[in-house]
N, C-alpha and C positions, 0 to 999 in steps of 0.2 A: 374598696370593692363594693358593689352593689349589691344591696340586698335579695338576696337568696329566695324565692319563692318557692313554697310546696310543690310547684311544677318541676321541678331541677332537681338535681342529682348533686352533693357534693359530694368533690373527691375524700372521702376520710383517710387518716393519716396514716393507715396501716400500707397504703397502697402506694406509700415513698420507698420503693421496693429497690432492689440489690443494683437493678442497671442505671439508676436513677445517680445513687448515691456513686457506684464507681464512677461514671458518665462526669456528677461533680468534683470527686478526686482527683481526677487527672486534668480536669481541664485548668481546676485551682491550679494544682502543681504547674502545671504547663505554664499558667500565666506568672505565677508568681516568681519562677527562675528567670524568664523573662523580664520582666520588670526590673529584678534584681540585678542583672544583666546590662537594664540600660543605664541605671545607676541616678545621679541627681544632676538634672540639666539647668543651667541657670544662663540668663540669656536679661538683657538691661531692657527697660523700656521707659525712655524720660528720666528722669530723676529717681525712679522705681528699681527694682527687680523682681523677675518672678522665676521662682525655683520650680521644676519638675522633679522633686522626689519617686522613687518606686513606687510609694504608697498613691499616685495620683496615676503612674502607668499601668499599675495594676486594677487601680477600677475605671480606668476608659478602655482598657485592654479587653476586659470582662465585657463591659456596653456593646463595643464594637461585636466581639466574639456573638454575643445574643442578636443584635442586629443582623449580621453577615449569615449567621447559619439559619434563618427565617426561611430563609431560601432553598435549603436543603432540603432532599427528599431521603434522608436515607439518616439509619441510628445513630451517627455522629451530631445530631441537630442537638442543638440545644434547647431542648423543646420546652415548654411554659410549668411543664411536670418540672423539670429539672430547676429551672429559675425559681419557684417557687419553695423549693427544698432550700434552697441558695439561703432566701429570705431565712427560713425557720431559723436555718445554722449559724447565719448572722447575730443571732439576738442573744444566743447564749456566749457567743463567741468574744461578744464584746467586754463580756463580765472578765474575763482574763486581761483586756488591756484597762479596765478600773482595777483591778488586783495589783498592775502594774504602776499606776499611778498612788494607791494606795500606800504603796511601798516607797515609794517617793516621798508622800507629805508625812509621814512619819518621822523620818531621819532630817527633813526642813522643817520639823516643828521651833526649834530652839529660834531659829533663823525666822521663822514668819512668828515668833513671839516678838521678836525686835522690830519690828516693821513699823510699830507706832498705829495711831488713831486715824490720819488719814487714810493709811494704806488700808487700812481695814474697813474703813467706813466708803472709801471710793468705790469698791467693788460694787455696792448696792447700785452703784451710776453705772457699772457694766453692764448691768442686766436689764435693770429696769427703761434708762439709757433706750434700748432697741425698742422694747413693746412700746414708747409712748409715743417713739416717733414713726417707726415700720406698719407697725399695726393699724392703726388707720389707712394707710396708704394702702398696705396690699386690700381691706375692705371694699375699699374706693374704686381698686380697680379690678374687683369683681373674684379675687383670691377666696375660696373658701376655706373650710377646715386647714387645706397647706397652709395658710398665714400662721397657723398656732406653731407648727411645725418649723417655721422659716424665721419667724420674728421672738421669740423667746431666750433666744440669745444669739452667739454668731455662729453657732453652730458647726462646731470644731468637735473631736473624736468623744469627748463626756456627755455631748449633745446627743449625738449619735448613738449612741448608749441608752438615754435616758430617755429617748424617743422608741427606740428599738423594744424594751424589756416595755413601756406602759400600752403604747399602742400598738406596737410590733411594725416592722420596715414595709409592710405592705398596709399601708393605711393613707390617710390624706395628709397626717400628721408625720408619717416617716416618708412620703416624698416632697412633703415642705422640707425637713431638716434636712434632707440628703441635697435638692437643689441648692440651697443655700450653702452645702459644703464644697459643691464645686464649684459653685459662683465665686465664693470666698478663698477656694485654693488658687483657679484660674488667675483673677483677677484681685483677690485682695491685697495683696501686697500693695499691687501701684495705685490702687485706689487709697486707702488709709495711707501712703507714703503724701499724695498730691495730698489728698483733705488737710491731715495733718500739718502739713509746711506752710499752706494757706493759711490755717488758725493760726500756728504761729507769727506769721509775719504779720500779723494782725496785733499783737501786743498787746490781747484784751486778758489773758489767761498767764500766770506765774509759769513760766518753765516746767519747773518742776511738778505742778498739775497735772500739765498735758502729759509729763512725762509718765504720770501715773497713768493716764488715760490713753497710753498707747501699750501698756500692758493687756490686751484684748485678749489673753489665750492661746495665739498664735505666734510661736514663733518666726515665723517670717514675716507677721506683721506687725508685731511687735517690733523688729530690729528696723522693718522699716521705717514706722511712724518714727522713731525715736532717733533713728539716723536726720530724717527731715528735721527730727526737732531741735537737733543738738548744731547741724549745721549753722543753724542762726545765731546760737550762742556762742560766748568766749570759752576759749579751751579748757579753763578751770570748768566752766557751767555745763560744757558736753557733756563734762565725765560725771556729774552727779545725774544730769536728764538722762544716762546711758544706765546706769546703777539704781536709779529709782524707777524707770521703766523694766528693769530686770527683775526686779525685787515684785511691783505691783504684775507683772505675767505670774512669777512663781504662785501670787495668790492667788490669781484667777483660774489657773491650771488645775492648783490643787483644792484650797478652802471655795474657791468660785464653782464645782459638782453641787456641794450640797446647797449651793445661796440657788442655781440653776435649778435643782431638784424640787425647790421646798419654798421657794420666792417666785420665781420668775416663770417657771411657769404654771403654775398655780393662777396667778395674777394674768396672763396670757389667756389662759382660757377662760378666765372671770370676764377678763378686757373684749371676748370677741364675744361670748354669750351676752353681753350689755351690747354692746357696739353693733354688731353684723345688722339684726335687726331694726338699727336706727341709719347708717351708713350705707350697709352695705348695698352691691351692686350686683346687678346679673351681664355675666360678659361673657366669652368665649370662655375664659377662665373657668366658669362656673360650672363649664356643662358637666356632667356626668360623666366619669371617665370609664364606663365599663355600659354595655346595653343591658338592658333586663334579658334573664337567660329564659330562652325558648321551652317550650315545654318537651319534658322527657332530655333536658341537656344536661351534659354533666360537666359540674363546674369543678376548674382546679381550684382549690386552696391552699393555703400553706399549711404543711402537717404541723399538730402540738407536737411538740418533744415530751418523750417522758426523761426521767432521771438516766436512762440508758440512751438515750437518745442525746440528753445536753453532754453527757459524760465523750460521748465521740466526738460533741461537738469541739468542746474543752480538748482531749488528746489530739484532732488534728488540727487545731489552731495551735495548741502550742509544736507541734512535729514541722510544721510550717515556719514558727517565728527561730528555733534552733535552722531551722535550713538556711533564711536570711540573714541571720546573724554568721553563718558559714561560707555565704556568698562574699558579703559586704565585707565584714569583718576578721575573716579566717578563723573562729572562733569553733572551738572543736565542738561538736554537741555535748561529749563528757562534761566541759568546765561551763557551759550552760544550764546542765540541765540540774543542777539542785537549787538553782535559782527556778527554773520556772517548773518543780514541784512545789515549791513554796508556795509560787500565785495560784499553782492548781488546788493544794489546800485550802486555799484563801477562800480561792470561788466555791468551792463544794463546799468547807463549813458556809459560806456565808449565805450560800441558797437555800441549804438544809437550815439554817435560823428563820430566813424566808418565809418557807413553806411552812413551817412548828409555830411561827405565830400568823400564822392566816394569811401573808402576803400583805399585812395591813402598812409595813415600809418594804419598799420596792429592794430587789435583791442588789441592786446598784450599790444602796446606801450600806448595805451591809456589806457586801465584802470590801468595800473600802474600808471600812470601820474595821473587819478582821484584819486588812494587811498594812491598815496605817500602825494599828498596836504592835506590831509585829516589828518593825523598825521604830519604835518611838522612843521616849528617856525610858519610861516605864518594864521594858521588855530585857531580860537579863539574855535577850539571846540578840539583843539590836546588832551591834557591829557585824556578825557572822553571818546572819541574814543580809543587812546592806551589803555584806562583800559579794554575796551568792548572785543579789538581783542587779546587782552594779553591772555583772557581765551579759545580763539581757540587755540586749539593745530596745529601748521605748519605742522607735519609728520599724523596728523587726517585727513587734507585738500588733503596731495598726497595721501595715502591710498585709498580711495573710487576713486582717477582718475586711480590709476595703476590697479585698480578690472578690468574697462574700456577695458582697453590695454591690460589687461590679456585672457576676453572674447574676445578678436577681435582676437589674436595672430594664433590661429590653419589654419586658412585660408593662412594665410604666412610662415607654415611650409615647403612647398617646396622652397622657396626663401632663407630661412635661414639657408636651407640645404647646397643650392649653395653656400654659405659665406661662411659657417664651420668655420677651421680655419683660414680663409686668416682674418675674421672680431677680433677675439682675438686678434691677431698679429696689427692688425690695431688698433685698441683698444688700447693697450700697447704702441703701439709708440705714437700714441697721448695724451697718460698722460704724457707720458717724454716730447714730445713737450711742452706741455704747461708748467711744471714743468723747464724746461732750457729754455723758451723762455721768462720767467714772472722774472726768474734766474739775465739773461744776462743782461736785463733791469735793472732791481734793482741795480746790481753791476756798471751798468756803470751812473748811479746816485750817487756812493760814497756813501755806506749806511753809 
């Protein structure tokens, strides 16, 4: 958003008032049974596949809805007040689906202790992988701040997260992540499946390398890459490029948060403060995506949340992720829901740690670090916790936050115009990054 001049009015946060927030309630609700409804669509393209999950109909459903009601004259609009709310609620929202993953790498700790030196040292090729080859490239072609946002990793739901809580979803830096997540849902699969099967038939790289390097965080790109990869091989060598690709996701999923948080991009933003300056270009890309606001105007912003504010946000994200899990999975909300007061514990102590030590580690890293310990060998309460959160469904917990992000989206339709396709292209090269960077590593550990 553009800088705010004493001539302008901004909207302060007091004034995300009562029809703002129903107006979001229902139209979430509305979208996300919806979505639920159409269920996971998968459809071949080449050698590839690409799956339509809920979690992808729910935020183009969202896009659409903000687009289509632009139009409207009358209180059902989905007015730029409303999108902007959208945004706030997203940020705290996302902390319950790292609660969720938390609770995961906990109970895979035993499991990603066996994993060996490769698997552990590849990861650094995931990350770093994207910024040395994306990051120029989007420079080049006139990307500003969005490059830190798009090239830092591939920007899958931990991305999102981590982009959300530092700069917040309304910045240049959370509509780089966000493009790139739909570039990457859309089209990644069949992209990392062709890249992939090409390296391999190339026979420069061990098998089982690549097969580490097609563990990108993605599951569906993962299965991809690693399907292309194993085809090449004899039936014995599939099943280990299938089990070492499974194993090197598990770490990017879970140990790959905090390498993202605390590496990569760090080194992103290091990489474009050096770079932009010497590279970079002025393009369509570049322009300003909002005009200097007139005088006596008054600008929307997104409200701060206080502690009552994230606390709604947290209860109807999780009231939404029991709904999807009731759609999809028949799952009663009772036998859900002491599983996700667990996360909701997770996230409230781990914000409250937060905010008592000055914000100086991001609330990301904390409550993962509350709900890994929670499921870990250490925890005498592990097994009864994992039984509780084993019944949340993982893709039920993003679904209600991509609703979020989908109602925020239309406000940043001029921005993402400007990207077009310099951000695909962007997009694409930072899945090969990371895919030959996580590659290189693995091989040069002697798989």
């Amino acid at each position: 958003m553009a800088h705010v001049t004493d001539a302008a009015r901004t909207l302060p946060a007091s004034e995300a008032d009562g029809p703002s927030i129903a107006k979001l309630c229902f139209y979430a609700a509305l979208i996300l049974v919806i979505a639920q409804s159409i269920g996971a669509l998968a459809f071949k393209v080449g050698p590839g596949k690409v799956v339509l999950l809920p979690m992808v109909w729910a935020l183009l459903l969202g896009g659409v809805l903000g687009l289509a009601s632009g139009r409207w004259h009358n209180r059902a609009r989905l007015d730029e007040k409303t999108q902007f709310l959208a945004a706030a609620v997203l940020q705290p929202a996302l902390l319950l689906f790292v609660a969720k993953l938390g609770l995961m790498v906990g109970g895979a700790l035993p499991q990603l202790a066996k994993a060996g030196w490769a698997l552990a040292f590849q990861e650094l090729g995931h990350f770093v992988g994207t910024i040395l080859l994306a990051l120029p490239l989007a420079l080049l072609l006139g990307i500003k701040r969005e490059a830190i946002g798009a090239t830092f990793s591939v920007g899958r739901e931990p991305s999102l997260a981590i982009i959300g809580e530092k700069y917040g979803m309304d910045s240049a830096e959370g509509r780089g992540v966000l493009a790139e997540y739909l570039t990457g849902t859309v089209f990644g699969a069949v992209f990392i499946a062709l890249f992939a099967g090409f390296v391999a038939s190339l026979h420069v790289f061990d098998p089982l390398a690549l097969a580490m390097g097609a563990g990108v965080g993605s599951g569906s790109m993962m299965a991809a890459a690693s399907g292309a990869i194993a085809a090449q091989q004899t039936p014995e060598l599939a099943k280990s490029v299938l089990t070492f690709a499974a194993a090197s996701n598990l770490i990017t999923t879970t140990i790959g948060t905090y390498f993202t948080l605390f590496i990569s991009l760090p080194l992103a933003v290091r990489g474009y403060r050096v770079l932009e300056p010497v590279i970079g270009r002025t393009s369509r890309a570049s322009a300003t995506p909002r005009p200097a606001p007139a005088l006596g105007e008054v600008v929307t912003a997104a409200p701060v949340l206080g502690f009552a504010g994230k606390l709604g946000a947290w209860l109807l994200t999780a009231a939404f992720a029991l709904v999807c899990d009731r759609i999809t999975h028949g799952t009663h909300p009772g036998e859900g829901l002491p599983g996700m007061l667990v996360m909701l514990g997770a996230v409230i102590v781990g914000d409250a740690i937060c905010q008592l030590t000055g914000r100086r580690i991001p609330a990301v890293c904390w409550v993962s670090i509350v709900a890994m310990l929670l499921t870990s060998p250490w925890s005498p309460w592990a097994a009864q916790i994992g039984a509780w959160g084993a019944r949340n469904d993982f893709l039920s917990i993003v679904t209600p936050m991509l609703t979020f992000a989908g109602l925020s989206i239309a406000k940043d339709v001029p921005a993402f115009r400007r990207l077009g396709w310099r951000i695909v292209l962007v997009s694409f090269v930072a899945n090969a990054g990371t895919f030959l960077g996580a590659a290189l590593i693995a091989q040069w550990f002697h798989v």
